[in-house]
C-alpha positions as CSV (number, residue, x, y, z in Angstrom):
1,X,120.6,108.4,89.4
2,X,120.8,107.6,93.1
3,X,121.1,104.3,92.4
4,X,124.4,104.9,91.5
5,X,125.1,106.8,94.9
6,X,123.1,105.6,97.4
7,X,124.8,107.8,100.0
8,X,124.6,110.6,97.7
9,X,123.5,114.0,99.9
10,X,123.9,116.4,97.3
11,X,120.2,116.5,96.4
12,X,118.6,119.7,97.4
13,X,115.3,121.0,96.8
14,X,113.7,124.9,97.5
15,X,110.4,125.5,97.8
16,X,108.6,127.9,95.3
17,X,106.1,128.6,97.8
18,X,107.2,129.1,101.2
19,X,105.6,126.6,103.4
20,X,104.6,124.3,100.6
21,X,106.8,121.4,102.4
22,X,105.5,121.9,105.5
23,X,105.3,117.9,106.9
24,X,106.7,116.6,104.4
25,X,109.4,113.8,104.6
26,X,110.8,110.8,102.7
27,X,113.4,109.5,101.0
28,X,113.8,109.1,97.2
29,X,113.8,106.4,95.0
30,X,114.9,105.7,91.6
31,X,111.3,104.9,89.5
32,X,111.1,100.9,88.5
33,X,110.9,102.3,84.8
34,X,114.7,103.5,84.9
35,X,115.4,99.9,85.1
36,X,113.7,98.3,82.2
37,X,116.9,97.7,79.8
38,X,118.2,96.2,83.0
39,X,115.5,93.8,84.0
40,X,114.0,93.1,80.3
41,X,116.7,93.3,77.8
42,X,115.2,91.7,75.1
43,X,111.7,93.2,75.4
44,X,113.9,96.7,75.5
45,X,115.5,96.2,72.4
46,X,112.1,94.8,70.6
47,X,111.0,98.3,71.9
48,X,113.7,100.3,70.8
49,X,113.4,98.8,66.8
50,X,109.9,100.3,66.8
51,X,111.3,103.6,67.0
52,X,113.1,104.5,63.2
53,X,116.4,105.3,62.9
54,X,118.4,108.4,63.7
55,X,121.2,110.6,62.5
56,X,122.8,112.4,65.1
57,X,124.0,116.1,63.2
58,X,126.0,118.7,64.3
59,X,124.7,122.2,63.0
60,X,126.9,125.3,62.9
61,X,126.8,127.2,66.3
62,X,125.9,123.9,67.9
63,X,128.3,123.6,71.1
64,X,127.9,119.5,71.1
C-alpha cells in the first residue's frame, strides 16, 4: 500500500490505448476501506465472525 511508502516512485502505469491518458494527472491514494480494521476494530471483527470458518489446505502440485 502506499501508505506504507509514501515516497514510493515505483508505481508505473502503460496505457492500453495510446493516448488514453492524455491530461491526465494526480496522485494516488490508498481507499478509506483499506483502513477499516484500523479505524473500527471491533466492528471489523463482528464482521469477520459472519463469515464461517476456514481450513487453509495444501493440495499436491500446490507451490504455497
Amino acid at each position: 500500500m502506499l501508505a506504507d511508502d509514501p515516497e514510493a516512485d515505483y508505481f508505473l502505469i502503460k496505457e492500453l490505448n495510446p493516448g488514453f491518458l492524455d491530461g491526465v494527472s494526480g496522485t494516488y491514494k490508498d481507499p478509506e476501506g483499506y483502513f477499516i480494521c484500523e479505524k473500527d476494530p471491533e466492528g471489523f471483527e463482528r464482521f469477520e465472525a459472519t463469515f464461517s470458518v476456514k481450513e487453509k489446505k495444501k493440495l499436491p502440485g500446490q507451490l504455497f
